[in-house]
C-alpha positions as CSV (number, residue, x, y, z in Angstrom):
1,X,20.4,8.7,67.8
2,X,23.4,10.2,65.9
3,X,23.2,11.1,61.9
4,X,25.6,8.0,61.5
5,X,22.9,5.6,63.1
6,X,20.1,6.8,61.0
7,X,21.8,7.5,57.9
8,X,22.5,4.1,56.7
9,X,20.0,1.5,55.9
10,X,22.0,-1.8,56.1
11,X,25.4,-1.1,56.0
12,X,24.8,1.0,53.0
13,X,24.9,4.8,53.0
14,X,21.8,6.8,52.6
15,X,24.1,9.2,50.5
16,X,24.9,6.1,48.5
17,X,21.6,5.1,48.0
18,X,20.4,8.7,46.9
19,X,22.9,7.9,43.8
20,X,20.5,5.3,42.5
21,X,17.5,8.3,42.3
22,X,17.8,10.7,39.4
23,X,14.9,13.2,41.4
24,X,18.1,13.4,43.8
25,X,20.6,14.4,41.6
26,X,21.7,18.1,41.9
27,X,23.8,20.6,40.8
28,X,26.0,22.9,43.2
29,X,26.3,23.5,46.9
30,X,22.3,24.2,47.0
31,X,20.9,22.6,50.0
32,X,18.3,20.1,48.2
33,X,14.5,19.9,48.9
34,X,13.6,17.8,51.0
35,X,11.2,15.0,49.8
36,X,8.6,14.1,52.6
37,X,5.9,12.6,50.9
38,X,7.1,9.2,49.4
39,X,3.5,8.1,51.6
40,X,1.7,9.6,48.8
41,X,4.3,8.5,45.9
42,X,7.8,7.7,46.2
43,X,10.6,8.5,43.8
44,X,11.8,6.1,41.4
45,X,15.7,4.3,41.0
46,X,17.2,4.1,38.2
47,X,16.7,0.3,38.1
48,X,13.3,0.6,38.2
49,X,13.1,2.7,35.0
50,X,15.8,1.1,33.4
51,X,13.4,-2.0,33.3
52,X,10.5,-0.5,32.1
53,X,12.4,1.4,29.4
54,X,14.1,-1.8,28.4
55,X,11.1,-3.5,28.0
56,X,9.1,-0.9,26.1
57,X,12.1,-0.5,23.8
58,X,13.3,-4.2,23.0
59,X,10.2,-6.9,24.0
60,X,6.9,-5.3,23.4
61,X,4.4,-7.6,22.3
62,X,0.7,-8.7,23.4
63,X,1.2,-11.5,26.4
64,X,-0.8,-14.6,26.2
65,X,-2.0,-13.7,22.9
66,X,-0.5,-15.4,20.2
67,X,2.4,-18.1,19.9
68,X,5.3,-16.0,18.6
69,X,8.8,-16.0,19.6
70,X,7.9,-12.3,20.8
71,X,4.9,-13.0,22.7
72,X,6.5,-15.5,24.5
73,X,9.6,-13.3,25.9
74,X,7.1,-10.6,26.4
75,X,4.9,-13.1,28.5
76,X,7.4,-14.6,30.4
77,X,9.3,-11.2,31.3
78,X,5.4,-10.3,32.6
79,X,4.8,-13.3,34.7
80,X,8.0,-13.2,36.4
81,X,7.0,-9.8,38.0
82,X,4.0,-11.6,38.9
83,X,6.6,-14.5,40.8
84,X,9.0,-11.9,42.2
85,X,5.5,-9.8,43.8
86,X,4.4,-13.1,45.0
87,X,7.6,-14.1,46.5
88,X,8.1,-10.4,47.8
89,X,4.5,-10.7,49.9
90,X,4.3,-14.3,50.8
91,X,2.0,-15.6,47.9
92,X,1.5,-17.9,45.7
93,X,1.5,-16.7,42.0
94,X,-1.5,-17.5,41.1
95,X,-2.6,-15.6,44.3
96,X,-1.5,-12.1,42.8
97,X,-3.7,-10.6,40.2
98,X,-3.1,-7.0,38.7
99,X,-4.5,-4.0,39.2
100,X,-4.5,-0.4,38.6
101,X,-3.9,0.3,41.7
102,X,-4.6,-0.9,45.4
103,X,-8.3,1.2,44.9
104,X,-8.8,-0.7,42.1
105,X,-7.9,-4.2,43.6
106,X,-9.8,-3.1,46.4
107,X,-12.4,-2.6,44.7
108,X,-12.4,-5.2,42.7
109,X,-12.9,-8.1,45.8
110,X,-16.2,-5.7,46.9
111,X,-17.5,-5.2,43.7
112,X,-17.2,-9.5,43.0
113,X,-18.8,-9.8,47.1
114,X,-21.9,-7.3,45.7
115,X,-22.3,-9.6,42.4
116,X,-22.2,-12.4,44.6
117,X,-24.9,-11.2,46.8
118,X,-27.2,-10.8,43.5
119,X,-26.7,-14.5,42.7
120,X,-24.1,-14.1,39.9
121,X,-21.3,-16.7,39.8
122,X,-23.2,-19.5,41.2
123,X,-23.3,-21.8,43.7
124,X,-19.2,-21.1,44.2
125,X,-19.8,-17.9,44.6
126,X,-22.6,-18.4,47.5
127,X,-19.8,-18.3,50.2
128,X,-19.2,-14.5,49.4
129,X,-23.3,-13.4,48.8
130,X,-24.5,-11.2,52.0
131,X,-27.7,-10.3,53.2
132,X,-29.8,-7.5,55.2
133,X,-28.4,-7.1,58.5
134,X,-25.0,-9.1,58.1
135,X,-22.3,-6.7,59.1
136,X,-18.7,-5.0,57.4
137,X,-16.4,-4.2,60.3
138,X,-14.4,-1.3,59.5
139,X,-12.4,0.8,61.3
140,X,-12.4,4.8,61.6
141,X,-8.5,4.9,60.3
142,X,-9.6,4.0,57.0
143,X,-8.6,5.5,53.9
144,X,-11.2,6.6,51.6
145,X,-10.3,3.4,49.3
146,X,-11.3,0.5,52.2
147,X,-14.3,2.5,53.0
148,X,-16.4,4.0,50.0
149,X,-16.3,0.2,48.2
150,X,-17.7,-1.4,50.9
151,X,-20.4,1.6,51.9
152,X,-21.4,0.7,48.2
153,X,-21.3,-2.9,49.3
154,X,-23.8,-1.9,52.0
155,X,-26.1,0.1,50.0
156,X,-26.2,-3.1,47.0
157,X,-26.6,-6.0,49.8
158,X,-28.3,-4.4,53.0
159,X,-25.4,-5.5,54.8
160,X,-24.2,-2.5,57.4
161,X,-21.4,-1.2,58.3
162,X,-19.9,-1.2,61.9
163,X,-16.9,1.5,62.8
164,X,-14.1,0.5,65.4
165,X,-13.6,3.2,67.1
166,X,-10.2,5.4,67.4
167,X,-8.9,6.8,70.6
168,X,-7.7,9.9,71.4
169,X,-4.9,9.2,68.8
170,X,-6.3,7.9,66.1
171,X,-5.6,4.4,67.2
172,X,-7.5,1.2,67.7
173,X,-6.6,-2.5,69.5
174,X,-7.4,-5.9,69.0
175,X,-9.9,-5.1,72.2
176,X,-11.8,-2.7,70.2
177,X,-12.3,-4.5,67.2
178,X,-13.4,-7.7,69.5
179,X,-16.2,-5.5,70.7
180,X,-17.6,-5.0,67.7
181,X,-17.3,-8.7,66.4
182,X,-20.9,-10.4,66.7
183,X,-22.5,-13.6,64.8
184,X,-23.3,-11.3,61.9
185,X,-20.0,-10.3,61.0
186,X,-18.7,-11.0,57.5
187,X,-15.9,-8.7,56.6
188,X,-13.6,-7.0,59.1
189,X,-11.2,-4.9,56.6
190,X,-8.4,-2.0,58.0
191,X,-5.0,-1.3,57.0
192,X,-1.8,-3.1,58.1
193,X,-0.2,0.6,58.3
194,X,-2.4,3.5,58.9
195,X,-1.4,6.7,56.1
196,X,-2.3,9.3,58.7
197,X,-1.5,7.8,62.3
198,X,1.5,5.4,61.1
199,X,-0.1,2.9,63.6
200,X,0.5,-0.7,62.8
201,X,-1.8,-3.0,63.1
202,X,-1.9,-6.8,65.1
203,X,-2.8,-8.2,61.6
204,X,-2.4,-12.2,62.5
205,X,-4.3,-11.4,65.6
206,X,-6.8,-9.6,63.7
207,X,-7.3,-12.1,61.3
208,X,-7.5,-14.7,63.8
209,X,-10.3,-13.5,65.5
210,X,-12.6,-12.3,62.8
211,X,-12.0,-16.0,61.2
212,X,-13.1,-17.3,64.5
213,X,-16.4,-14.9,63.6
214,X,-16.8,-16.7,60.2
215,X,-15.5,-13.0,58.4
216,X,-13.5,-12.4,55.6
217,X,-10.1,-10.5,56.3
218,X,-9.5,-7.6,53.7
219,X,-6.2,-6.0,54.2
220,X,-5.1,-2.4,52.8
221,X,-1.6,-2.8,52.5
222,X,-0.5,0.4,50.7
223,X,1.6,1.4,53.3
224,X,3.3,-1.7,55.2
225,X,4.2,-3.8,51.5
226,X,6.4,-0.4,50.0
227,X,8.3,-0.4,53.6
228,X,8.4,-3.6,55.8
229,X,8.3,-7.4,55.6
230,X,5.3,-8.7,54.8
231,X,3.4,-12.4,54.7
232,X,0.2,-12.5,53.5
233,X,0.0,-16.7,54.0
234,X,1.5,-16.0,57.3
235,X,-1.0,-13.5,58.3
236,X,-3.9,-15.0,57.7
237,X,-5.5,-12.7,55.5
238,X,-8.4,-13.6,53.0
239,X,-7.7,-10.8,50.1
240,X,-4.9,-7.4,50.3
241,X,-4.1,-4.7,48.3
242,X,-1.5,-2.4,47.5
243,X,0.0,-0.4,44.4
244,X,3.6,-0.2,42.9
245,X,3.9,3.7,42.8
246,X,4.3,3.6,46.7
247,X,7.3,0.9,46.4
248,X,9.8,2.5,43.8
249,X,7.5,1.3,40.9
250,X,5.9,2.9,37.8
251,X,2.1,3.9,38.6
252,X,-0.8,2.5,36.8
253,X,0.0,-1.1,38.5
254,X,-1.3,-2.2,41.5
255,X,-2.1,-5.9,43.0
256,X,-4.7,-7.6,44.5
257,X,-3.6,-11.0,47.0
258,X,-6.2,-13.4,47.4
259,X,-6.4,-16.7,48.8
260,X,-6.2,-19.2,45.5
261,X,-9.4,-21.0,46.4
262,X,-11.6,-17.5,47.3
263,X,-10.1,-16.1,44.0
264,X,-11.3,-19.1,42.1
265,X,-14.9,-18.6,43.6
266,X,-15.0,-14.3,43.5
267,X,-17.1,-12.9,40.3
268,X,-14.5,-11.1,38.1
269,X,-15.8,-7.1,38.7
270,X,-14.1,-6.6,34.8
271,X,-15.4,-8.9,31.9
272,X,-14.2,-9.5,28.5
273,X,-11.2,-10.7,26.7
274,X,-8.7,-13.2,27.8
275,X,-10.8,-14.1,31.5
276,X,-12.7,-16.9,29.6
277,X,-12.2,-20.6,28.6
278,X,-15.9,-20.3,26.9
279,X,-18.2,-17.6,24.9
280,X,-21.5,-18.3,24.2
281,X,-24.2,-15.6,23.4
282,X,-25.8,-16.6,26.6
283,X,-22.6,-16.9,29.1
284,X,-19.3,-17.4,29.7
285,X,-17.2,-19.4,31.3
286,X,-14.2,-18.2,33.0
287,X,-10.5,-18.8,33.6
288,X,-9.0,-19.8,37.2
289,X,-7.5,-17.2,39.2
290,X,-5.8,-14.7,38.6
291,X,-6.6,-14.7,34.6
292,X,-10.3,-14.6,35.2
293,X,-9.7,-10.9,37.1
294,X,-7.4,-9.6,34.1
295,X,-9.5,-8.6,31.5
296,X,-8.4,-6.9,28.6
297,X,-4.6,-5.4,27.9
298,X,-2.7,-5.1,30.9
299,X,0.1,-2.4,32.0
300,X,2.3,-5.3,31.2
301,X,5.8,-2.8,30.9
302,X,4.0,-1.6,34.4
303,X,4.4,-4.6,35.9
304,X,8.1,-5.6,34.7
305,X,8.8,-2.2,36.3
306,X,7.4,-3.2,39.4
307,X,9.0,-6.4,39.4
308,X,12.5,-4.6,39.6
309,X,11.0,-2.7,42.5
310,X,11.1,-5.7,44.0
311,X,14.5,-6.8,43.6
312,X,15.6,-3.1,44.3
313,X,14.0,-3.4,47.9
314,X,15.1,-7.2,48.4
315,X,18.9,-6.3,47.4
316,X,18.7,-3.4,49.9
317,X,16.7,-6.0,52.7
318,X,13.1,-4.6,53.7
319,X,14.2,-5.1,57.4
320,X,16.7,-2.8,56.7
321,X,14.0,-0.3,55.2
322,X,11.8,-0.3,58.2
323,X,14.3,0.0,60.6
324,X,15.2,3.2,58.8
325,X,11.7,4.3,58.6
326,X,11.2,4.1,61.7
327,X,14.0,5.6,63.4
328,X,13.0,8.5,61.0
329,X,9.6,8.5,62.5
330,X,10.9,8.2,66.3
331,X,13.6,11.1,65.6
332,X,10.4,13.1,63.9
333,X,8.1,12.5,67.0
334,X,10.7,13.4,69.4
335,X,11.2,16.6,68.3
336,X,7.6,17.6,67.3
337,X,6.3,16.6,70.7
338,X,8.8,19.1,72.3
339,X,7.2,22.0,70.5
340,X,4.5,24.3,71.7
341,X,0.9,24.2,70.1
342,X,1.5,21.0,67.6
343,X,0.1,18.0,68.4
344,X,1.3,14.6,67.1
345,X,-1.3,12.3,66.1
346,X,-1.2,8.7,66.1
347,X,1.5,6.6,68.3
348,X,3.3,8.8,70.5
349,X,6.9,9.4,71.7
350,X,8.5,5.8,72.6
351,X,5.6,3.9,70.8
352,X,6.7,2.1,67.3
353,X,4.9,3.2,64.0
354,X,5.8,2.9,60.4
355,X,7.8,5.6,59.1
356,X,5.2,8.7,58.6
357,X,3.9,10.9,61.1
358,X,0.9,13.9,61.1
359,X,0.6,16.9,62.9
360,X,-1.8,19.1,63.6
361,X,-0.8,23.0,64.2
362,X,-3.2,25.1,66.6
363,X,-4.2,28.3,64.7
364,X,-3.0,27.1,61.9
365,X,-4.8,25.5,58.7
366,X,-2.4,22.1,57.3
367,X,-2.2,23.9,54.1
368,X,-0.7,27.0,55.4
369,X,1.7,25.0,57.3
370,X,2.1,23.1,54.3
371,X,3.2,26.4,51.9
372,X,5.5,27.8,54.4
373,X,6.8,24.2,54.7
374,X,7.2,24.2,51.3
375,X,9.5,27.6,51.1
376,X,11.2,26.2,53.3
377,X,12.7,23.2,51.3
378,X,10.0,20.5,52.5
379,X,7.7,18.7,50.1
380,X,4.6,17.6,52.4
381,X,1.9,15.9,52.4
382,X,-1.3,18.5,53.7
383,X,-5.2,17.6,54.1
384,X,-7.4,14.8,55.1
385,X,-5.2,12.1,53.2
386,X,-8.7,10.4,52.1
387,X,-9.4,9.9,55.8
388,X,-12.4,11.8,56.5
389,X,-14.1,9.8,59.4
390,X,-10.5,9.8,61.2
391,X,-10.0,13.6,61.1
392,X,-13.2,13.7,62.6
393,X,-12.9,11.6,65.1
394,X,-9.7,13.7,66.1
395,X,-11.6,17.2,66.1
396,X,-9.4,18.1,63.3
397,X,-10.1,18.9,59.6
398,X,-6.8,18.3,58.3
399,X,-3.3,17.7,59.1
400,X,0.7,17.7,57.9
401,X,2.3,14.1,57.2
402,X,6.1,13.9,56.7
403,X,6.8,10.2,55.2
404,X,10.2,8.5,54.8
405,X,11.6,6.1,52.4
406,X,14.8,4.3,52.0
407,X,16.8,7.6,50.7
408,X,15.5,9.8,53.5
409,X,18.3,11.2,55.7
410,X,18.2,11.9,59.1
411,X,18.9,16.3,58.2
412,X,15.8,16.2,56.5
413,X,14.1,14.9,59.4
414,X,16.0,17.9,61.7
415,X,14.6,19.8,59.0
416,X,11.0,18.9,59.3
417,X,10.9,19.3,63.2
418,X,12.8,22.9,62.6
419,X,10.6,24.2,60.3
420,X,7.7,23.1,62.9
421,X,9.2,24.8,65.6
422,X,9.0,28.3,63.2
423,X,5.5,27.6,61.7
424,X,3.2,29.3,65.0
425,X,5.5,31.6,65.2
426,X,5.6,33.1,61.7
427,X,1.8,33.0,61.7
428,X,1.7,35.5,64.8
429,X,0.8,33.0,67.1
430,X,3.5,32.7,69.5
431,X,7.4,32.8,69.9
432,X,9.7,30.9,67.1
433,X,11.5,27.9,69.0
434,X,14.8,27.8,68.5
């Protein structure tokens, strides 16, 4: 693959696109930094904070509250982002609810599941309620945020959890979570793009066969919504989650997908103003999905700014984005692979994954790699990424992730792999390759 291939993401030049970033603007000849960790958070267009600014500046006012001129343009600015996020994942509106974050919306369906299981919401909430010995299928890829929540979940219900286990790689198949599968299962929840082994994951063929279980699908879509096409209808999938930070947008907004009629039926985790239809001092009554999950004020400027993350993406054309993504990734692997004492975890060279990859260095700790990384131009990503159970199933405490978006260039991935092939070397432990 030449820099011409990989430095265009449909028809348009990466160059080009860097235009549209103000973190990318500099002055001089001075070779940029290199920013590798839009996995973590990625860098913002100027379309995106155009948006919010416009907002905060001309049409601030409280949404749904009210029946002024202003609350209406501020409401109807606020649920189009909610149609253009819906559109964007292959959802209903009513079918996306906001959050602070994909933790938070992640939280939010096991926290409703554990009020279920106590008997609060009802008899509509009885499809949801588990019980001692019913079992939450998870796998060992998980980040921290699809694994604590339902732990908790565990802990509240006496359900237990059940690990799919990784291979040598850090992967898993639809084999290995049909293993697990028995008449107790309830919940089988992993991510559609794993944050440390890029891996992605057979979700339709996941979700078939865990419905065919009687389980609830819970997706963690942090890292497949920001970077490839996604259909949540088409999938399958009972509830997902990601967060706008990782797709261009503002942070302090994520969203929760859920199925309209499991939505309707889920106890709201948050309580209190504009969820309800009726207050008594005994009980309320609440609102149909997604209103009933919104309590309080929401990030509405947030969420405007995330909807013009959306048609930032769509005017580019996500197919275009992960076909970038991923010839960054493949370029990264093949050159990582060829160097002495580093070991690429997750899909290897010739297999597809999104557009992130980790390494491990032998001898050296990820956050010395990730300092001399860093004085070399490179902004990394160094640690366990909130994936504790996966770096231990590696034999590994921690590890280096490089991660791509659409104004990545194909240098900074020759960079990367360079840099690796010095990092052993300038620690002592064996010859620089050149």
């Amino acid at each position: 693959m030449n820099h011409t291939d990989a430095d265009s993401v449909g028809g348009r030049p990466v160059r080009d696109i860097r235009l549209d970033f103000p973190a990318f603007a500099t002055a001089g000849d001075a070779r940029p930094t290199a920013y590798l960790d839009s996995a973590a958070t990625a860098q913002r267009p100027t379309a995106v904070l155009d948006a919010e600014r416009d907002f905060l500046e001309h049409h601030v006012a409280a949404v749904h509250r009210g029946a002024s001129a202003a609350t209406g343009d501020s409401t109807t600015r606020f649920e189009a982002a909610r149609a253009d996020v819906a559109r964007f994942v292959g959802a209903g509106e009513r079918e996306i609810v906001w959050a602070q974050n994909a933790t938070d919306a992640l939280n939010m369906v096991a926290l409703g599941i554990a009020d279920a299981s106590a008997g609060i919401g009802g008899a509509d909430a009885a499809r949801f309620a588990l019980q001692p010995g019913d079992e939450i299928v998870l796998t060992e890829a998980e980040h921290h945020a699809n694994l604590l929540p339902w732990q908790r979940v565990a802990q509240r219900t006496g359900a237990r959890i059940v690990p799919v286990r990784v291979d040598e790689h850090g992967c898993w198949s639809v084999d290995d979570v049909a293993a697990v599968l028995t008449e107790r299962t309830r919940i089988v929840a992993f991510a559609e793009v794993s944050n440390v082994t890029g891996q992605i994951a057979p979700v339709a063929e996941v979700a078939a066969l865990a419905h065919r279980h009687g389980a609830l699908v819970v997706l963690d879509a942090c890292q497949s919504v920001p970077h490839r096409p996604v259909d949540f209808a088409g999938y399958g999938v009972d509830f997902a989650a990601f967060s706008g930070h990782k797709m261009l947008g503002p942070n302090g907004i994520g969203v929760l997908y859920g199925r309209d009629e499991l939505l309707d039926s889920l106890p709201p985790a948050r309580t209190g103003g504009s969820t309800i239809t009726k207050v008594t001092m005994e009980e309320a009554r609440f609102l149909p999905a997604p209103h009933r999950f919104e309590a309080g004020t929401q990030a509405v400027s947030q969420a405007v700014g995330l909807g013009a993350a959306v048609h930032y993406l769509e005017a580019i054309g996500i197919d275009a984005v992960a076909a970038h993504e991923e010839a960054f990734a493949e370029r990264v692997v093949a050159g990582v692979s060829a160097i002495p004492g580093v070991r690429v975890v997750g899909p290897q060279v010739g297999e597809r994954r999104g557009g992130l990859v980790s390494v491990a260095v032998d001898g050296v700790h990820a956050h010395d790699v990730g300092q001399f990384l860093d004085e070399a131009g490179l902004i990394v990503r160094v640690g366990h990424h909130c994936a504790q159970p996966l770096h231990r199933a590696l034999g590994i405490t921690a590890t280096t992730r490089a991660s791509a978006h659409v104004y990545t260039t194909a240098d900074e991935a020759d960079r990367f792999v360079d840099a690796m092939g010095e990092v052993r070397g300038f620690f002592g432990l064996g010859r620089k390759v050149s």
